[in-house]
C-alpha positions in Angstrom: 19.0 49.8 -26.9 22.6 48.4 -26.3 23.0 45.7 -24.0 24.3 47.7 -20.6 21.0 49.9 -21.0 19.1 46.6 -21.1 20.8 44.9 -18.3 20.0 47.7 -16.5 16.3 47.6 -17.3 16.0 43.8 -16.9 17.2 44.5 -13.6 15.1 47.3 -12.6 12.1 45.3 -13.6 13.2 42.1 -12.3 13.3 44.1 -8.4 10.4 43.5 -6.3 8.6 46.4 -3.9 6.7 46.2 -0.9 2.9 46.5 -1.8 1.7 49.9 -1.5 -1.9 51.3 -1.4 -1.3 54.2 -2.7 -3.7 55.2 -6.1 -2.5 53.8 -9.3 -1.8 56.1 -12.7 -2.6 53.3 -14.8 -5.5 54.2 -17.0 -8.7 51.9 -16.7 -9.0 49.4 -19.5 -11.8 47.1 -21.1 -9.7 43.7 -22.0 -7.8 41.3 -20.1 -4.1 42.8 -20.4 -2.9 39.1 -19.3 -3.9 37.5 -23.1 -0.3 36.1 -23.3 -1.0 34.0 -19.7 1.7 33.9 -17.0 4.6 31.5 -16.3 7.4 30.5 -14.1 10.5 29.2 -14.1 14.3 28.9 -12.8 12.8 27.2 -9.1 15.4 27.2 -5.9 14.8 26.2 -2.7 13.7 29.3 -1.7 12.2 31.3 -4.8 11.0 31.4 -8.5 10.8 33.4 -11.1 7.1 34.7 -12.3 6.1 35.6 -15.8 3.7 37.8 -17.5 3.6 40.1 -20.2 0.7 43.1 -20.6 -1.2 43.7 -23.6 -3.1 46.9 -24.8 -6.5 47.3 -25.8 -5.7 50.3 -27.6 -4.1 50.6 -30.8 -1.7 53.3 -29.5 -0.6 51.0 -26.6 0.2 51.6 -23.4 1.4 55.1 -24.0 3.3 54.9 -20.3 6.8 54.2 -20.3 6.7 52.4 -17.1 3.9 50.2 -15.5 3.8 49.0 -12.0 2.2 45.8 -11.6 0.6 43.6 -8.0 2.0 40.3 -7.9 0.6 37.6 -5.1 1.3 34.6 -3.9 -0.5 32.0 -1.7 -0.4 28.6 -0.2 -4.3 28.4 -1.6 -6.4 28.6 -5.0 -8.8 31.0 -4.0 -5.8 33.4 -2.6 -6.7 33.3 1.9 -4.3 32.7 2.6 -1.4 35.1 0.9 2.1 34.4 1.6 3.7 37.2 -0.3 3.2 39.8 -2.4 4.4 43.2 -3.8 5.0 44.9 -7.3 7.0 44.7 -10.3 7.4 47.0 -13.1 6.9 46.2 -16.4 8.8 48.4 -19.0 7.6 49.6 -22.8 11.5 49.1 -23.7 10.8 45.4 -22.8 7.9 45.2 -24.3 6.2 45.3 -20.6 7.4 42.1 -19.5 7.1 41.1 -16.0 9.5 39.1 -14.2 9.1 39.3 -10.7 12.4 37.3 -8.7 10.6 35.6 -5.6 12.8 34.8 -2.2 12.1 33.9 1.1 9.9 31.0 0.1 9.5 27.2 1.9 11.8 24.7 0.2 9.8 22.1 -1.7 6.4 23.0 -2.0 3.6 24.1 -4.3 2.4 28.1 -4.4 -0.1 29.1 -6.6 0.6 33.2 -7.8 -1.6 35.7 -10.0 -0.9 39.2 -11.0 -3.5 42.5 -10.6 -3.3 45.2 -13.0 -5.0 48.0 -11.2 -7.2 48.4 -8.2 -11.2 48.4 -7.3 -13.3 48.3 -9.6 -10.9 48.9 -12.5 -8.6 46.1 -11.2 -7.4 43.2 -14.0 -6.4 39.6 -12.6 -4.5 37.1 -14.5 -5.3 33.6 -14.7 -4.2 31.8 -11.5 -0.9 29.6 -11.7 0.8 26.8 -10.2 4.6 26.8 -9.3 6.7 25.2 -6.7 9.8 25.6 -5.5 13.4 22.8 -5.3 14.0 20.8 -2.1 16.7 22.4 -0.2 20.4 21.3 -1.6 21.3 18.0 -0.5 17.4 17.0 1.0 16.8 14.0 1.1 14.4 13.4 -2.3 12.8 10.3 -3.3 11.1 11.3 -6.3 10.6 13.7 -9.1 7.9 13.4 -12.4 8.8 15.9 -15.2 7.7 16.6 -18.8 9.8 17.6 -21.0 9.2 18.8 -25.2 10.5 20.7 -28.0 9.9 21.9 -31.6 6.4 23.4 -31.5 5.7 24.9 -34.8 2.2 26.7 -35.1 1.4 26.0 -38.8 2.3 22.5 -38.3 -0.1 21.2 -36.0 -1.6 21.9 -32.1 -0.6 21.6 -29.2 -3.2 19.2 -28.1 -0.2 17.1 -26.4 -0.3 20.0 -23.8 -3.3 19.0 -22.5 -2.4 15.4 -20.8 0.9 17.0 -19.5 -0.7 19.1 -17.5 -3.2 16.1 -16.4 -0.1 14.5 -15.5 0.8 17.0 -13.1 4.7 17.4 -13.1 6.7 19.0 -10.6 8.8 20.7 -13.7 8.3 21.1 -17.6 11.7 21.2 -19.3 11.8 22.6 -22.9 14.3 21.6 -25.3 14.7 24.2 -28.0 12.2 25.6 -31.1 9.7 27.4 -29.1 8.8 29.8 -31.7 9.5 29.5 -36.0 11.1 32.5 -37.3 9.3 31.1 -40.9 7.0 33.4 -43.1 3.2 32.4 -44.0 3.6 29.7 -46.9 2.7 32.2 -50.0 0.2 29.2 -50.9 -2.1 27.4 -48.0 -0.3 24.3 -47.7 -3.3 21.6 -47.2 -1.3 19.5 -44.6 -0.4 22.5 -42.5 -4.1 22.7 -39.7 -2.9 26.2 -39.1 -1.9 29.1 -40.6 -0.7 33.0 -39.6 0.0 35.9 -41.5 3.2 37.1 -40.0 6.3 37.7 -42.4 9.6 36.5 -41.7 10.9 37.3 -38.5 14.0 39.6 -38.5 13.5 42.2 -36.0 12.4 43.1 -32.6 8.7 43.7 -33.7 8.5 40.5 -35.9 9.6 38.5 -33.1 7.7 39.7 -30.4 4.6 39.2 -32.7 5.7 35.3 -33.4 5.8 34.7 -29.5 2.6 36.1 -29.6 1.0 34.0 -31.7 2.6 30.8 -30.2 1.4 32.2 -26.7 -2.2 32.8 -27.7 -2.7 29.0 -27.4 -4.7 27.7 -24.6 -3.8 24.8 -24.6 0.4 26.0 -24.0 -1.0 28.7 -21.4 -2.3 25.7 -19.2 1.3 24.3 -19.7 3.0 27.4 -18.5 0.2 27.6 -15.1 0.7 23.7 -14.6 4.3 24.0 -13.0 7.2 25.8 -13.2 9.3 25.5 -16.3 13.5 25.0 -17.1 13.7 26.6 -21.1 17.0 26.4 -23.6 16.6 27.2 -26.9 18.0 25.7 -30.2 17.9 27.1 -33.6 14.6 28.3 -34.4 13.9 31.1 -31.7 16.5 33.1 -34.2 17.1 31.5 -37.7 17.2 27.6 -38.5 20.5 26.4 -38.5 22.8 29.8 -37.2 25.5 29.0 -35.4 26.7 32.2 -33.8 27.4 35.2 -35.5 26.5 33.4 -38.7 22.8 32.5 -40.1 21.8 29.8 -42.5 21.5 32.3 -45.5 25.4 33.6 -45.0 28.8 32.0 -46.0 30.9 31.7 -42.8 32.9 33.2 -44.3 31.4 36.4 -44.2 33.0 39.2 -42.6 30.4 41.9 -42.2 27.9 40.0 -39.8 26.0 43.2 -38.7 22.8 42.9 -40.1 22.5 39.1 -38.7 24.0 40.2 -35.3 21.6 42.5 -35.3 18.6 40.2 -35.9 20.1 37.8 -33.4 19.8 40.7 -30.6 16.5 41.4 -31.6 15.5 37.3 -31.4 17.4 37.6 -28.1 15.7 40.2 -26.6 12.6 38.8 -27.9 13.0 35.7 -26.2 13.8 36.9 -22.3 10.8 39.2 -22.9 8.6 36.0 -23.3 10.5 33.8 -20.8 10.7 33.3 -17.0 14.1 34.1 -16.9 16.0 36.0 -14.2 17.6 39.0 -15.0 21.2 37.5 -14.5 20.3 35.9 -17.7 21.3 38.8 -19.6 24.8 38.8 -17.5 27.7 37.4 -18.9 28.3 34.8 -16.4 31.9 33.4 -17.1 34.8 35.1 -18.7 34.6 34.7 -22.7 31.2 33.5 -22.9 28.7 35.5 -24.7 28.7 38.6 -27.0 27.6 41.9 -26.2 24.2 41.0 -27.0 23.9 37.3 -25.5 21.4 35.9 -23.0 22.7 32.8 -20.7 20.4 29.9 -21.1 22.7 27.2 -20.2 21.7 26.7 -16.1 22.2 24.3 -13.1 19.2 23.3 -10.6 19.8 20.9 -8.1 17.1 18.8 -6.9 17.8 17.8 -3.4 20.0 14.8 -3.4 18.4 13.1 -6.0 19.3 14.8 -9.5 20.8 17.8 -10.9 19.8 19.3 -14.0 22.6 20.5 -16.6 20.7 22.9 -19.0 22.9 23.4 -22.2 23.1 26.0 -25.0 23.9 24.4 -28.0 23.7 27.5 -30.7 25.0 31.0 -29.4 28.8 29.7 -28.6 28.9 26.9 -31.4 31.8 26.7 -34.5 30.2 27.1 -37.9 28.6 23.8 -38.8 31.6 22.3 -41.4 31.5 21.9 -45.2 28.6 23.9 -46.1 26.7 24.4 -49.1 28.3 27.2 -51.5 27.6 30.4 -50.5 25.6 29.6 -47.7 25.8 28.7 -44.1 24.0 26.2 -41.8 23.6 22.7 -42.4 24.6 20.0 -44.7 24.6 15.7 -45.6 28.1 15.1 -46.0 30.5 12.0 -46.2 33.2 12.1 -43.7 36.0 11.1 -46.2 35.0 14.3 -48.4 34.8 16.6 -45.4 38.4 17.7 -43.7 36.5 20.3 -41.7 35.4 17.6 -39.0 38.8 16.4 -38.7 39.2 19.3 -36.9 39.7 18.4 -33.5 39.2 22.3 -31.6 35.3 22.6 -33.3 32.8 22.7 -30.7 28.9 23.1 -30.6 29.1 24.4 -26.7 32.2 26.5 -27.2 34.9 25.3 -25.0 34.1 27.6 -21.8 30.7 26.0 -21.6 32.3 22.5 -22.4 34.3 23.0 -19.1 32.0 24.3 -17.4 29.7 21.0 -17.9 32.7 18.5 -17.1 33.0 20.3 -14.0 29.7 20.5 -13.1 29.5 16.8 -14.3 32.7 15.7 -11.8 31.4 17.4 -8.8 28.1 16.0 -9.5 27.1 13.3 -6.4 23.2 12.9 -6.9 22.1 10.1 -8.5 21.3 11.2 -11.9 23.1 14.0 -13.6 20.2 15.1 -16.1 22.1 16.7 -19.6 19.3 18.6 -21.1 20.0 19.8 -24.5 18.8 20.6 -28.0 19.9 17.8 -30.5 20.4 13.8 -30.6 23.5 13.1 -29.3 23.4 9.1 -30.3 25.3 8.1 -33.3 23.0 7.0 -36.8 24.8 4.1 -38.7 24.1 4.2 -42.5 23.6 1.1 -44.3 25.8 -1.9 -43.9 28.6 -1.7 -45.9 28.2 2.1 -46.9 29.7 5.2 -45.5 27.3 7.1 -43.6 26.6 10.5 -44.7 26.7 12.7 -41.3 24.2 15.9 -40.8 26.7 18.7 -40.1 24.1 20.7 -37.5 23.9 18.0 -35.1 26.7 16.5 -32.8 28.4 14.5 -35.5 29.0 17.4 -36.8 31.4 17.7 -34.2 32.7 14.8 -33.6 35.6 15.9 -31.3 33.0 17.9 -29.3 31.2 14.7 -29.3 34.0 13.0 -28.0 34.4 15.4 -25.1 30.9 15.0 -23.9 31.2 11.7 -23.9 34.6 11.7 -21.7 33.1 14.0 -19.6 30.3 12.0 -18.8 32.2 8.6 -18.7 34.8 10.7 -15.5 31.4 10.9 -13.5 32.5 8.0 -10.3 28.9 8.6 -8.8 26.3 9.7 -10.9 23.9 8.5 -13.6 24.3 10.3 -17.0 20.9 11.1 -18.4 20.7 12.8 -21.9 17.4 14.3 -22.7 17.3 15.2 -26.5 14.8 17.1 -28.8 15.3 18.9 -32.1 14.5 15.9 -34.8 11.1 15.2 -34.2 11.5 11.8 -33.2 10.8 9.5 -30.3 14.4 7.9 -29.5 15.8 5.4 -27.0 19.3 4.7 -27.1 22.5 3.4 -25.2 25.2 6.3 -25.6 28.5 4.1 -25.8 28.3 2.2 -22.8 28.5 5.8 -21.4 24.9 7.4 -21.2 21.3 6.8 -21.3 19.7 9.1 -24.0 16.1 10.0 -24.6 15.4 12.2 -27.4 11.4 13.1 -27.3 9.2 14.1 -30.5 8.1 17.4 -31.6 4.8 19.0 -29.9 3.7 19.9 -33.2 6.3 20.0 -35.8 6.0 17.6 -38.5 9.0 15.3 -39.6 10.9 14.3 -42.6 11.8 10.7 -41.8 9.9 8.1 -43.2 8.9 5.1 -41.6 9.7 2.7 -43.9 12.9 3.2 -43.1 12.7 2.2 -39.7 13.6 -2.0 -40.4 16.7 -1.1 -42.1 17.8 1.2 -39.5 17.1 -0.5 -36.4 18.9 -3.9 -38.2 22.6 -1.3 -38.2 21.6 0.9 -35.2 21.3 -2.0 -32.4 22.5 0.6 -29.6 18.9 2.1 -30.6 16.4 0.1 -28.3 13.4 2.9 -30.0 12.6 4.9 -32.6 9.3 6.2 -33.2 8.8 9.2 -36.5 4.8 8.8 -36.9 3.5 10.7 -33.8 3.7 14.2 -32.2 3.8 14.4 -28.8 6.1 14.9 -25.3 7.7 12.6 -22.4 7.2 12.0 -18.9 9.8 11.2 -16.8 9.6 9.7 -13.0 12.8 10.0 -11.1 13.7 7.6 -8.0 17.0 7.2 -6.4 17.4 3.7 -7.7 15.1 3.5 -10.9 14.4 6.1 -13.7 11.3 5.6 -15.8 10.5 7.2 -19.2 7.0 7.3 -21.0 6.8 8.9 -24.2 3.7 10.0 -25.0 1.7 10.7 -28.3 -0.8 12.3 -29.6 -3.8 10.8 -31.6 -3.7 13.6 -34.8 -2.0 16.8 -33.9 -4.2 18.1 -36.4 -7.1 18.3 -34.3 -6.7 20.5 -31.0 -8.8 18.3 -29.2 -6.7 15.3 -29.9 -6.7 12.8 -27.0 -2.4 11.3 -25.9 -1.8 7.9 -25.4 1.2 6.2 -24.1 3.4 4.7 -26.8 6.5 3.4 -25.1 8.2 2.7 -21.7 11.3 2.3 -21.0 13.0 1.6 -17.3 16.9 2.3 -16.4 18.2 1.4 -13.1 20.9 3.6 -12.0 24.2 2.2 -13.2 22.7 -0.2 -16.2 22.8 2.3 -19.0 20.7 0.3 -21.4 17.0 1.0 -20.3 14.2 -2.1 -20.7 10.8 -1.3 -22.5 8.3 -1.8 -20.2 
């Protein structure tokens, strides 16, 4: 399918319709064709996007290339008291998807939506979930709690974090990147790993839809998704660890026959707004230059009244090749910056340079109090040892120093607003002072496990002193509560992420008042 046919699809089955009674083709069918729960995502102040995707109960599928499916919305749980409803049409060449586009909704309050498969007797309902929409632009706002969380490899652990997030009750949930792990079954069990799945590496359509399957049979993530309405970005996983691109880890950049990884990417692509509440316009290319013929937008703006806007970044489809890699290879690599020319390169960039405007001016004309950057990878600087050269990870923003640089500026212009970094990607629970410039908070991994060791944490808090946390030993997520004056950030952990029924506890608070950039552990 090439990517004008699947615009035109996504848009098709994006549309709403009026509710009809007239008698449905659908054939009757035994199981819940909602396994994979529902979701939303994307809120304005007058709509949101909702979620679901059907599943057969027969081995041959749906065997219907088109599916019409009853969404409803209401201000109540048990569904009195409707406030709108209609179909949507989920499609086999999108893996029948549903993403209904909501409008005409009150600014700044909670819905709660479902979807029907069917009618009478034979009629199928969904789980009920919980979504919300912005304050109107420029409301006055005094306060906003959100969750936010990345990295949430299956194998690894589960996703008992999940379950105090949604006890927390958020108005959003944003995700940072590694939703889904493109990585074959280990050939061997590995004793460490709680979980294990049979699915091969991921490189096509099919692979991937099966992976964000198995990541969305979890309970415990289907509450998350009902809980509130999520913003999503992506980082390297959801295609291949470490591609930047057109390139993946297992190809030299210097490669020029990129087909075959191209074509995975599309595939991964696809994959991913088939799971996702995205709009349709997230297939459009949305300014001149940026994306390929097979790109999905991900980086996104949502204003939250006059207190905050979010910048959603996409640090992996527009990115240079990660400098200096290993023979024969692409991706990522430990390097010395006096061995490496390639970062002395001063027009490398991990956002590509359309999107890097496109922030600074969304970052100028930013007047709310906080301007929340959220984004895949630490941006904070690690010092090595004293007295020794630090060897710099080539994947991350030192990577790109000049990049780095930018973001930095572009942040530092802002005459009004609060710079807010929220950060995922290393597994780590981080806390840091971004050169005077930014606050940063970097939260751990749902689930994935890490490689630093904690014995190293003395030595690097006694050279990092612009680090006022750093926590490797737990898995887990962050809560943030947003008022106009004061932002506060709890980082949350999990007992064992081992055991699904793992209770969180709170590890760490730390307070910023707008305009101090350092924040206080509470």
């Amino acid at each position: 399918m090439n990517r004008r046919e699947l615009i035109r699809l996504a848009t098709l089955s994006a549309g709403l319709h009026a509710l009809s009674h007239r008698a449905y083709s659908q054939i009757p069918i035994k199981t819940n064709p909602f396994k994979l729960g529902v979701a939303s995502g994307s809120p304005t102040p007058d709509g949101v996007v909702l979620w679901t995707k059907l599943v057969s109960d027969s081995l041959l599928g749906w065997g219907d290339p088109t599916i019409e499916v009853t969404w409803q919305v209401a201000h109540d749980e048990q569904f009195e008291r409707i406030s709108q409803s209609g179909t949507a049409t989920a499609l086999a060449q999108l893996g029948y998807a549903v993403h209904a586009e909501l409008r005409g909704l009150q600014a700044d309050r909670w819905y709660f939506y479902r979807f029907v498969y069917g009618h009478g007797a034979n009629a199928q309902i969904s789980d009920v979930g919980r979504t919300r929409t912005a304050p109107a632009l420029g409301a006055p706002t005094n306060k906003l709690r959100f969750a936010f969380a990345s990295c949430q490899r299956w194998e690894h652990g589960h996703y008992a974090a999940y379950r105090q997030m949604v006890a927390d009750q958020p108005d959003l949930i944003v995700f940072l990147g590694d939703y889904i792990y493109e990585y074959a079954s280990p050939r061997t069990p590995n004793p460490s790993f709680p979980r294990s799945h049979n699915l091969r590496k991921a490189v096509n359509l099919a692979d991937y839809r099966d992976r964000y399957a198995l990541h969305k049979s979890d309970p415990l993530l289907q509450a998350a998704h009902r809980a509130a309405p999520w913003l999503i970005t992506w980082d390297d996983h959801e295609v291949q660890n470490d591609y930047a691109n057109d390139v993946g880890e297992d190809l030299p950049p210097e490669l020029t026959d990129k087909a075959l990884f191209l074509e995975r990417r599309a595939a991964a692509y696809q994959a991913f707004y088939e799971h996702m509440p995205l709009p349709a316009s997230a297939l459009v290319r949305g300014l001149a230059g940026l994306g390929h013929n097979d790109g999905v937008r991900v980086h996104q703006r949502l204003a939250w009244g006059n207190l905050a806007n979010f910048h959603i970044l996409d640090c992996r489809q527009f990115r240079d090749y990660q400098a200096c890699p290993k023979p024969n290879r692409g991706g990522s690599a430990m390097v010395l910056a006096s061995q490496c020319e390639e970062l002395k390169n001063p027009n490398r960039s991990i956002l590509g340079k359309p999107q890097e405007a496109w922030l600074a001016q969304g970052l100028a004309q930013d007047t709310t109090p906080w301007s929340v950057i959220a984004q895949s990878t630490l941006l904070t600087k690690l010092n090595g040892l004293a007295g020794q050269e630090p060897r710099i990870w080539t994947d991350g923003w030192e990577g790109y120093p000049f990049a780095r640089q930018r973001f930095i500026n572009a942040m530092q212009a802002q005459q009004n607003s609060h710079p807010i970094v929220l950060s995922g990607d290393v597994h780590l629970n981080v806390v840091a002072d971004v050169e005077g410039v930014a606050t940063e908070f970097c939260g751990t991994s749902i689930s994935s496990q890490t490689n630093w060791h904690p014995e190293r944490e003395p030595s690097f808090h006694a050279n990092n002193p612009h680090f006022q946390y750093l926590n490797s030993d737990k898995r887990g997520y962050a809560l943030a509560e947003v008022t106009p004056k004061l932002w506060t950030t709890t980082l949350m952990g999990v007992d064992d992420a081992r055991d699904a029924s793992s209770a969180s506890q709170v590890i760490a608070k730390f307070a910023v008042e707008r305009g101090q950039i350092t924040p206080a552990k509470m």
